[in-house]
C-alpha positions in Angstrom: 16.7 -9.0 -0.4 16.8 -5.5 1.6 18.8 -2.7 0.5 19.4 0.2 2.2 20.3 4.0 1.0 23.8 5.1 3.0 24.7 8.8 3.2 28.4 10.2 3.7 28.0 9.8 7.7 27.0 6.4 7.3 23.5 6.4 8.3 20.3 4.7 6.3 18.2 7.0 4.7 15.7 5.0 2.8 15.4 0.7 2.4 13.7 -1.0 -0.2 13.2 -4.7 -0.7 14.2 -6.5 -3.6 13.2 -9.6 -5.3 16.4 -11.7 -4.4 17.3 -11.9 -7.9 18.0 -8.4 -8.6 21.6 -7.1 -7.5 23.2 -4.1 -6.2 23.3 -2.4 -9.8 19.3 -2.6 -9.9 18.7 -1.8 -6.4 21.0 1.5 -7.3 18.9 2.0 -10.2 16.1 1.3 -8.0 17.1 4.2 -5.4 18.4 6.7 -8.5 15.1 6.8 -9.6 13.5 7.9 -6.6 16.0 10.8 -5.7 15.4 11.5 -9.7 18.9 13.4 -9.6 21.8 12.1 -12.3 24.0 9.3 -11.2 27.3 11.3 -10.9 25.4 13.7 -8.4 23.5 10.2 -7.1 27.2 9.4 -5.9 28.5 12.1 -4.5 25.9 11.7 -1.4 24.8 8.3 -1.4 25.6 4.8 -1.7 23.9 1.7 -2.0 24.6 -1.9 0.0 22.5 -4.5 1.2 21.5 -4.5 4.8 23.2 -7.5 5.8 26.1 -6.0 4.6 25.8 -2.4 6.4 24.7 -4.3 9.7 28.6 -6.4 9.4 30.0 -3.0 8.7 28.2 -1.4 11.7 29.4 -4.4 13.9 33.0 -3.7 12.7 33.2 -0.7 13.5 31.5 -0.3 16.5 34.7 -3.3 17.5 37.3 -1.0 16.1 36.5 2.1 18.1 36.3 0.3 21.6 38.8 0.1 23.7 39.3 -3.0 26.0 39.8 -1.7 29.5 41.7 -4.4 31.3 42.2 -3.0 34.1 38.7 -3.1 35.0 38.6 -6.7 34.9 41.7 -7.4 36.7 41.9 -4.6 39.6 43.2 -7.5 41.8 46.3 -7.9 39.9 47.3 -4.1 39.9 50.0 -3.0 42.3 48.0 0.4 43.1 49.2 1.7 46.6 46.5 2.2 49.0 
């Protein structure tokens, strides 16, 4: 499984893949070790998901922030004076 290394602004820093069996804890583990920082600190700028995961967050959100413009589609319906 791929797992990828989020910072605060939500983009990847690092990926690593995974033998399926091993979850999120060991992939954190996995991630702690190679920033060698303590795991309070480890949190405060990073966190851990799978990629699958971050993709179907990404997708969200990238639905959430844009804005349908109707109008555009139906300009034959709107009683615009010329």
């Amino acid at each position: 499984m791929k797992w990828v290394l989020i910072d605060k602004h939500d983009n990847i820093i690092d990926k690593a893949e995974l033998h399926s069996s091993y979850g999120s804890k060991a992939a954190k583990m996995y991630f702690l070790g190679r920033k060698q920082i303590e795991e309070k600190e480890f949190d405060k700028l990073w966190k851990v998901m799978s990629e699958n995961h971050y993709d179907s967050q990404k997708d969200l959100a990238n639905r959430e922030n844009k804005q349908y413009e109707w109008w555009k589609d139906d300009q034959s319906y709107l009683d615009i004076d010329k």
